[in-house]
C-alpha positions in Angstrom: 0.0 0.0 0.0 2.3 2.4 1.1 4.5 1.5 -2.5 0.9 2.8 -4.1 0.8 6.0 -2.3 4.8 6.7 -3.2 3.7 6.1 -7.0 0.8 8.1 -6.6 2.8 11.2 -4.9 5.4 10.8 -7.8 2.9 11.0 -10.8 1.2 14.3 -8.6 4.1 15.8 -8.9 5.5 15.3 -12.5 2.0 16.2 -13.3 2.0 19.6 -10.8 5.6 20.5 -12.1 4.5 20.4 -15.8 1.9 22.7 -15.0 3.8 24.9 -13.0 6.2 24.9 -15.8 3.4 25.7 -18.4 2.3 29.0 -16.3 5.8 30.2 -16.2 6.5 29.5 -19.5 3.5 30.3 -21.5 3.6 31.1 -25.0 5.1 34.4 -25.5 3.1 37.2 -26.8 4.9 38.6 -30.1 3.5 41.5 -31.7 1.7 40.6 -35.3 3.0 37.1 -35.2 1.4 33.8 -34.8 3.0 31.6 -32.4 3.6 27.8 -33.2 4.5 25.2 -30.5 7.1 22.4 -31.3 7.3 19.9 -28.9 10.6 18.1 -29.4 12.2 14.8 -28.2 16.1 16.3 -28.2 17.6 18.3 -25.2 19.2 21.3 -25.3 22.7 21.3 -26.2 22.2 18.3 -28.5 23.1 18.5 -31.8 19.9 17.4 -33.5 18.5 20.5 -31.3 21.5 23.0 -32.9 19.9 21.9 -35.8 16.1 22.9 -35.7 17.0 26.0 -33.7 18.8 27.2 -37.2 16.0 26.0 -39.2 13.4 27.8 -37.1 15.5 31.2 -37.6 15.3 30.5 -41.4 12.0 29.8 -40.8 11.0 33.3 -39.4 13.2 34.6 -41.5 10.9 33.6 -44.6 7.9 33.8 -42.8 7.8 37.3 -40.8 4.3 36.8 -39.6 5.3 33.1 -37.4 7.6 32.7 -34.6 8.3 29.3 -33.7 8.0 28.1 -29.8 10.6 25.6 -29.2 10.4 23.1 -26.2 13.1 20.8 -25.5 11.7 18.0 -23.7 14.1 15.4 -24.4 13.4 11.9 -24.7 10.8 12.2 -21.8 8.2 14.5 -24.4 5.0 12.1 -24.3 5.6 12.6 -20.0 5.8 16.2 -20.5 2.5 16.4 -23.4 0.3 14.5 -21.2 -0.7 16.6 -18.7 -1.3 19.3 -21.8 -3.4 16.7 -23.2 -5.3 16.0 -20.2 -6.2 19.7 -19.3 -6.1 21.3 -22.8 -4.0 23.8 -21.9 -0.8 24.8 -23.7 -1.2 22.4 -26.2 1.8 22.3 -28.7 0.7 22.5 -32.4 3.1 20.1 -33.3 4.9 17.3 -31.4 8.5 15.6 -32.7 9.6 12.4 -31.6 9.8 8.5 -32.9 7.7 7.3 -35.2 6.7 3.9 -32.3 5.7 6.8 -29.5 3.9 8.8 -31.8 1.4 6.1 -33.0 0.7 5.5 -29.0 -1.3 9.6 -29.8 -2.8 8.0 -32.8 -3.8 5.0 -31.0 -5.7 7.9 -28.1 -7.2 9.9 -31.1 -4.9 12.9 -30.4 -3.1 13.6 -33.7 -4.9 15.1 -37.1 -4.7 12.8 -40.0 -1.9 14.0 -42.7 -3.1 12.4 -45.8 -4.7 15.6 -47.4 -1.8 17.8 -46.5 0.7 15.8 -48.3 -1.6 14.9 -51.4 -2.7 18.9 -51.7 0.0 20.6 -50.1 2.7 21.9 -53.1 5.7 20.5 -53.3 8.7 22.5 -50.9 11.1 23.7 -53.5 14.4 24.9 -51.9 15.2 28.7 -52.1 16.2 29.3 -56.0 14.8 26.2 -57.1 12.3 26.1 -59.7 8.5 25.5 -58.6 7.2 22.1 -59.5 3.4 22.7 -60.1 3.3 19.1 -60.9 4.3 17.7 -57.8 2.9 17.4 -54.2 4.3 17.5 -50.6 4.3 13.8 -51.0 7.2 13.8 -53.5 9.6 15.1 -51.4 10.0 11.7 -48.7 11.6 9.0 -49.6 8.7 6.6 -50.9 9.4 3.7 -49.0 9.9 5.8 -45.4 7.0 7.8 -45.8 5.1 4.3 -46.4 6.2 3.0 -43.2 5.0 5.9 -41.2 1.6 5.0 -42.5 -1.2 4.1 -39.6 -3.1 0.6 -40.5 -6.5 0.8 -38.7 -7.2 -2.0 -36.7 -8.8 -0.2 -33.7 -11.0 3.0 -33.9 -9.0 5.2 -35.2 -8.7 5.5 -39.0 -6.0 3.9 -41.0 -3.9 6.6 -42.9 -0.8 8.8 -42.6 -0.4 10.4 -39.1 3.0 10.8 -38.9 6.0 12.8 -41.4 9.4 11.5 -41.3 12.0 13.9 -40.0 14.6 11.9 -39.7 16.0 8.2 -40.0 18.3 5.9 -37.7 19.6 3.0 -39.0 22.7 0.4 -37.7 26.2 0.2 -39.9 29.6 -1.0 -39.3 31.6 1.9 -38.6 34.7 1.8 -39.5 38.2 3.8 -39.1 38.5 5.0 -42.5 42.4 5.8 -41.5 43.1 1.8 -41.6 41.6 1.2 -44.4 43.5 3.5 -45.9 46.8 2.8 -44.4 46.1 -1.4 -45.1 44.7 -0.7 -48.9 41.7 -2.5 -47.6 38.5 -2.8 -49.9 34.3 -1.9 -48.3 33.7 -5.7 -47.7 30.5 -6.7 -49.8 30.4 -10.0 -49.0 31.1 -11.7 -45.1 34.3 -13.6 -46.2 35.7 -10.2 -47.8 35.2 -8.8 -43.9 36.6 -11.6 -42.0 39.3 -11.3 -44.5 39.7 -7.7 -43.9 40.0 -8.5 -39.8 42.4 -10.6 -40.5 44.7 -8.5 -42.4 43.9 -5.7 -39.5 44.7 -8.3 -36.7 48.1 -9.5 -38.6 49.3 -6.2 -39.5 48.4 -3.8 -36.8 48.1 -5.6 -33.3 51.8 -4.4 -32.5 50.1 -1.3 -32.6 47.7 -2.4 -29.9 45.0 -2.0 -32.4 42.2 -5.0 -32.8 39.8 -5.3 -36.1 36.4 -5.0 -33.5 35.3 -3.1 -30.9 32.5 -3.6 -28.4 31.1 -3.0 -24.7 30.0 -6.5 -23.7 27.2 -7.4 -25.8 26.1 -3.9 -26.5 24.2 -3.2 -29.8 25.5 -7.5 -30.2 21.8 -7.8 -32.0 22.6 -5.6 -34.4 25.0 -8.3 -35.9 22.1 -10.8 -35.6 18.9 -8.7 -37.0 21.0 -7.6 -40.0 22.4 -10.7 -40.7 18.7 -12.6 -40.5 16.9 -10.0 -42.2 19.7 -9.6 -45.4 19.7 -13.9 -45.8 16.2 -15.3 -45.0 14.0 -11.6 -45.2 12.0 -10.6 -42.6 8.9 -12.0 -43.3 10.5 -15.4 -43.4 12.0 -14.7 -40.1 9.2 -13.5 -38.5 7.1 -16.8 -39.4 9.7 -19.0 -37.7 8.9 -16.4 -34.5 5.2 -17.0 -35.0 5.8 -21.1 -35.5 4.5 -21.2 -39.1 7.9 -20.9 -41.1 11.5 -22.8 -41.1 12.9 -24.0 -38.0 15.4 -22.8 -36.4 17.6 -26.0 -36.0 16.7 -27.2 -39.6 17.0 -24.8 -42.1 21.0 -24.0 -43.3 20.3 -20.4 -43.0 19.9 -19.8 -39.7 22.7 -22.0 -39.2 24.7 -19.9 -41.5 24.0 -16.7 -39.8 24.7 -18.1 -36.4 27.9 -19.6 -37.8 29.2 -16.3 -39.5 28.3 -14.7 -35.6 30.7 -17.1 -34.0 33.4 -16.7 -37.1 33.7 -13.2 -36.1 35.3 -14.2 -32.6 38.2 -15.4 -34.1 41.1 -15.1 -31.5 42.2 -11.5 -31.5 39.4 -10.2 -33.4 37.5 -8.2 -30.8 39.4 -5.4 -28.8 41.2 -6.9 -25.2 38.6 -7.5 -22.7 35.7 -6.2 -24.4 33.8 -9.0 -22.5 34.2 -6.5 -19.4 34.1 -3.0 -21.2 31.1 -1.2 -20.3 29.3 1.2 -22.7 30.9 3.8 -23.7 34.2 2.7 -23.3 34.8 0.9 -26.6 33.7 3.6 -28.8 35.9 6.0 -26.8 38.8 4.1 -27.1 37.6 3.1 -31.0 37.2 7.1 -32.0 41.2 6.5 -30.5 42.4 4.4 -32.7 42.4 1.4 -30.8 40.3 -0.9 -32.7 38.9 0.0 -36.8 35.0 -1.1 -37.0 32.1 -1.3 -34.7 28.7 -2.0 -34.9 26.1 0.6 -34.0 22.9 2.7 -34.8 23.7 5.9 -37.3 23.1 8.0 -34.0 27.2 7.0 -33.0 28.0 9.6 -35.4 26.7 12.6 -33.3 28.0 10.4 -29.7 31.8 11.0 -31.4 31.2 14.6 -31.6 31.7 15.3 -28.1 35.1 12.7 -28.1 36.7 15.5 -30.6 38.8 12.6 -32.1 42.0 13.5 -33.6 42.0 13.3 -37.2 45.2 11.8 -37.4 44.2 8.8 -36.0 40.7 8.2 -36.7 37.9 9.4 -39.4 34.5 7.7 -39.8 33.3 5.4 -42.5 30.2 3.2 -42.6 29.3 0.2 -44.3 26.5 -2.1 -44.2 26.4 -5.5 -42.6 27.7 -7.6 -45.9 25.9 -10.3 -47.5 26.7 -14.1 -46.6 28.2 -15.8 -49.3 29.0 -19.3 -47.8 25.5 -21.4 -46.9 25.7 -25.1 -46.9 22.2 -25.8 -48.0 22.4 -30.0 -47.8 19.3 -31.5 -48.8 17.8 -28.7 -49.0 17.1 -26.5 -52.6 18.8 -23.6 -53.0 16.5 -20.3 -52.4 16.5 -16.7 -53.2 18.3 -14.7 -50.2 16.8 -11.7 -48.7 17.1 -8.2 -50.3 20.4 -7.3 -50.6 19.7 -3.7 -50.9 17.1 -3.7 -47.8 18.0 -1.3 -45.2 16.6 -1.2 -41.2 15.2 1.8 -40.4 13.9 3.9 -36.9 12.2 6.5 -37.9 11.7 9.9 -36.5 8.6 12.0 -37.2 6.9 15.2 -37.0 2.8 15.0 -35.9 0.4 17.8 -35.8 -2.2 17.5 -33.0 -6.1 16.9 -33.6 -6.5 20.7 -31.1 -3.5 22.6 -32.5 -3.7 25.8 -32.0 -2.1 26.7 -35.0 -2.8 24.4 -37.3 -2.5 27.0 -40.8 1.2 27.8 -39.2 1.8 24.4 -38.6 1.3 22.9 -41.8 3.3 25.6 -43.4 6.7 25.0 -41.0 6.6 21.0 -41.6 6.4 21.5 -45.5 9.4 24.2 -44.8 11.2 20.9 -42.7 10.4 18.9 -45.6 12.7 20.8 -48.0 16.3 19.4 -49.3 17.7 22.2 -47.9 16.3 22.2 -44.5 17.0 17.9 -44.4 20.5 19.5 -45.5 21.0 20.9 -41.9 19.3 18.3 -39.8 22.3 16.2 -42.0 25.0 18.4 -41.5 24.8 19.6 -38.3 22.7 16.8 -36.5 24.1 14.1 -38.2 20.7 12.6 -38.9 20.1 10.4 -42.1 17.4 12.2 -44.1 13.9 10.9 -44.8 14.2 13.0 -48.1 14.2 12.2 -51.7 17.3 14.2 -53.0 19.1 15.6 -49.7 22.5 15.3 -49.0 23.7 12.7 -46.1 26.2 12.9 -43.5 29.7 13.3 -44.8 30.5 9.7 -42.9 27.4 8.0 -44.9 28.1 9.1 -47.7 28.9 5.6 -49.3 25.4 4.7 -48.2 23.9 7.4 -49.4 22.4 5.8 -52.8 21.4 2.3 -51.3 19.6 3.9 -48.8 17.8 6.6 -51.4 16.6 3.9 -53.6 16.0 1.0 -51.0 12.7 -1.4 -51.9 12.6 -2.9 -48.6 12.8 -1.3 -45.6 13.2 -3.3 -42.5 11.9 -2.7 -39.1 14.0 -2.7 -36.2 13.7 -5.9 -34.4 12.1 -8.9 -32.8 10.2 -6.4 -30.3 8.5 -5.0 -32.7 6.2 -8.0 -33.9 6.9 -10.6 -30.8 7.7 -8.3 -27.8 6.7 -11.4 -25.4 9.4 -13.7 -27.6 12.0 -11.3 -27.7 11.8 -10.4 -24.1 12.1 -14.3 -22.5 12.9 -15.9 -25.2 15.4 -14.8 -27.3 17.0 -12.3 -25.1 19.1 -14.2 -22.4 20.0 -16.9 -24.8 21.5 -15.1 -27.3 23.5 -12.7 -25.2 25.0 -16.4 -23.8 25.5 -17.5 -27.6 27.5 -14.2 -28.6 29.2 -13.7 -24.9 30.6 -17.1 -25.1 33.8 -16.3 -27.1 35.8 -19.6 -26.4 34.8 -23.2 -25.5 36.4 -22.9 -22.6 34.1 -19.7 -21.0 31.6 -20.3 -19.1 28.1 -21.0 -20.8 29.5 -21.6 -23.9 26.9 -22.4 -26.3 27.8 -24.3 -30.0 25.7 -22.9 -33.3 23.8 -26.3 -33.0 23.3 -25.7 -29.2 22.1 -22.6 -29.3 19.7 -22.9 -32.7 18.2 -25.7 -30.9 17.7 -24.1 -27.8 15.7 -21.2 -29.6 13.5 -23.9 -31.4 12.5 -25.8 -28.2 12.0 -21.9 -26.4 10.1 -21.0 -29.4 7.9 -24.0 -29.3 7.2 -23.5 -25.3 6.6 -20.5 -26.3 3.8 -21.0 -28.5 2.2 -24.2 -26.3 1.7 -21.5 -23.8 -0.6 -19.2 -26.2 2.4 -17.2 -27.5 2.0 -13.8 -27.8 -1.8 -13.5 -26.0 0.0 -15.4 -22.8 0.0 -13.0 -20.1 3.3 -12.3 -19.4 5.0 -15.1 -22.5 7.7 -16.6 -19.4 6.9 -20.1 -20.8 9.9 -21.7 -21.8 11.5 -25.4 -21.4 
């Protein structure tokens, strides 16, 4: 009980404190101009938040009659819009944060529908740039973004488009472009071309103290995993072996290829010295050193390096995707089309107006001004964000990604917790981290590819004896 009233006095006062907050910080009165309210997910001092302050200055700049409220709520903005929500008062007119949150307000019937604006809105030209009478607010995402941001009804609320990108985050293998360069080493394409690579890096520079991987435990370790699964079997394929109606996991040659190209990559001396202890961030500190040349990660490592100030002289930052497998002992079994090899996993980061916004005319006209080339230019520059737009520039560290990601057919979602949170949680959570952790035979809980395949096959059909997903809390495993 007493646990109960501690909860309850907490919420009170987040909820009192936004409040407070909203009467000391109300909207400020400027003289013949119409405010707009962003709500945004990035802190001050970040750069993402460097970024839209510039835009907003161009923005005003252009449009005299506007001034653009910014609020920085950081990663905590759904927290700080509820109480709005709840009261109606000082309700932003637009709200900016991840694509997953902002479909919880399209799931409570808070955000307006955005079909109509992008299908009759014109199309943002940048300053100088011809205007395309032709073309629609619609052209300017990338096709295959803009269709994932789209809402499928399945509750009360109306399918259709609720959300606008603003941003993507996707995972690479960085790399130390430096080494590369130094070794006359080749992008891998393929996964023996990498290990190949590692190799050469282990033989040649390990006098150096310098090791082909770096990593903090089993931080972002998935990442190897979801990419690899996704790029050889699809993820529709995979998904059906999570669900019980596709291949096995112990059968099909694979998932035993993807598990086996996992354990190749801890070849002795491939990963940085005792990155089975290093906690997060220590390895990328040490790789934005020098210490190591590639690590896995989501594109948001770029802007985590800024505030390292690496010295150019011993590191500058590439990226590459996860390469394609090229060795699968198929058996008895008939050879099969792999997944896309062009498919790219994306998070995606969105801009939502609300169903009450207060200015909704102002509104519409600042996120067609964010959905220019020029303005995804800054959020690229400056924030190091991939951009959801056809046409804009990328980072200067992406930019060999720049055209697979541009003209990607398949786009990839970010995980097992997307479409089996239950699964992912209890059963595939724990056992993998055991699988990748174990480095050697000789550490503890080592588990062999067959082991651990198995393993996820009897978990995974536990899993659904015990009503799978609609289980109440999905524990059930052998």
């Amino acid at each position: 009980m007493r646990l109960y009233t501690v909860l309850w006095v907490v919420v009170a006062a987040v909820f009192c404190l936004t409040l407070v907050l909203d009467v000391t910080q109300q909207k400020a009165e400027h003289k013949d101009r119409s405010t707009i309210a962003f709500a945004s997910m990035w802190a001050p001092g970040e750069p993402m938040m460097k970024s839209y302050k510039e835009l907003f200055r161009r923005f005003e700049q252009e449009h005299p009659e506007y001034k653009v409220e910014p609020r920085w709520d950081g990663r905590w903005v759904l927290a700080s819009l509820r109480p709005r929500l709840l009261t109606g008062t000082n309700i932003p007119d637009i709200v900016n944060t991840d694509r997953d949150a902002l479909i919880v307000l399209v799931k409570a019937g808070y955000l307006d529908a955005l079909g109509d604006v992008v299908d009759r809105g014109a199309y943002p030209h940048d300053r100088g740039e011809p205007a395309a009478p032709d073309r629609r607010l619609r052209d300017a995402f990338l096709p295959k973004i803009l269709e994932r941001c789209h809402y499928e009804a399945g509750d009360a609320h109306q399918a259709g488009l609720y959300v606008l990108p603003a941003g993507v985050w996707s995972g690479f293998i960085f790399f130390n472009r430096l080494h590369y360069e130094q070794l006359g080493l080749q992008i891998p394409t393929t996964w023996s071309q990498f290990l190949a690579n590692c190799r050469v890096i282990k033989e040649k520079l390990k006098d150096r103290g310098i090791a082909p991987l770096a990593a903090d435990k089993d931080s972002y370790s998935e990442f190897w995993s979801q990419f690899l699964l996704n790029r050889t079997l699809g993820e529709e394929v995979v998904q059906r072996s999570v669900e019980g109606t596709g291949p096995r996991f112990d059968t099909d040659p694979r998932y035993r290829a993807v598990f086996q190209a996992i354990r190749d990559s801890h070849q002795d001396g491939f990963f940085m010295h005792s990155w089975r202890s290093s906690k997060w961030p220590d390895a990328q500190r040490a790789w934005t050193q020098g210490k190591a040349t590639h690590m896995i990660s989501g594109s948001y490592l770029i802007r985590e390096t800024l505030a390292y100030e690496p010295d150019p002289a011993v590191f500058r930052l590439g990226a590459f995707p996860v390469p394609m497998l090229d060795a699968i002992d198929w058996g008895d079994m008939e050879p099969v089309p792999l997944g896309d090899p062009t498919g790219v996993t994306a998070t995606i980061a969105g801009h939502a107006l609300l169903q009450d916004a207060p200015n909704r005319v102002g509104a519409i006209e600042l996120l067609a001004f964010l959905a220019r080339k020029e303005s995804a230019a800054v959020l690229s520059s400056v924030g190091k964000e991939i951009p959801p737009i056809a046409g804009a520039p990328f980072p200067t560290e992406l930019v060999e990604i720049q055209d697979m990601f541009q003209t990607a057919q398949t786009v990839y979602r970010t995980g097992f917790h997307v479409y089996a949170p239950w699964w992912n949680k209890y059963q595939w959570k724990d056992l993998y981290r055991a699988f990748f952790m174990g480095e050697k035979p000789e550490h503890a809980g080592y588990l062999t590819v067959d082991d651990f395949l198995r393993q996820l096959q009897e978990r995974t059909d536990a899993y659904h004896e015990g009503s799978g997903e609609l289980a109440s809390d999905g524990r059930l495993s052998p």
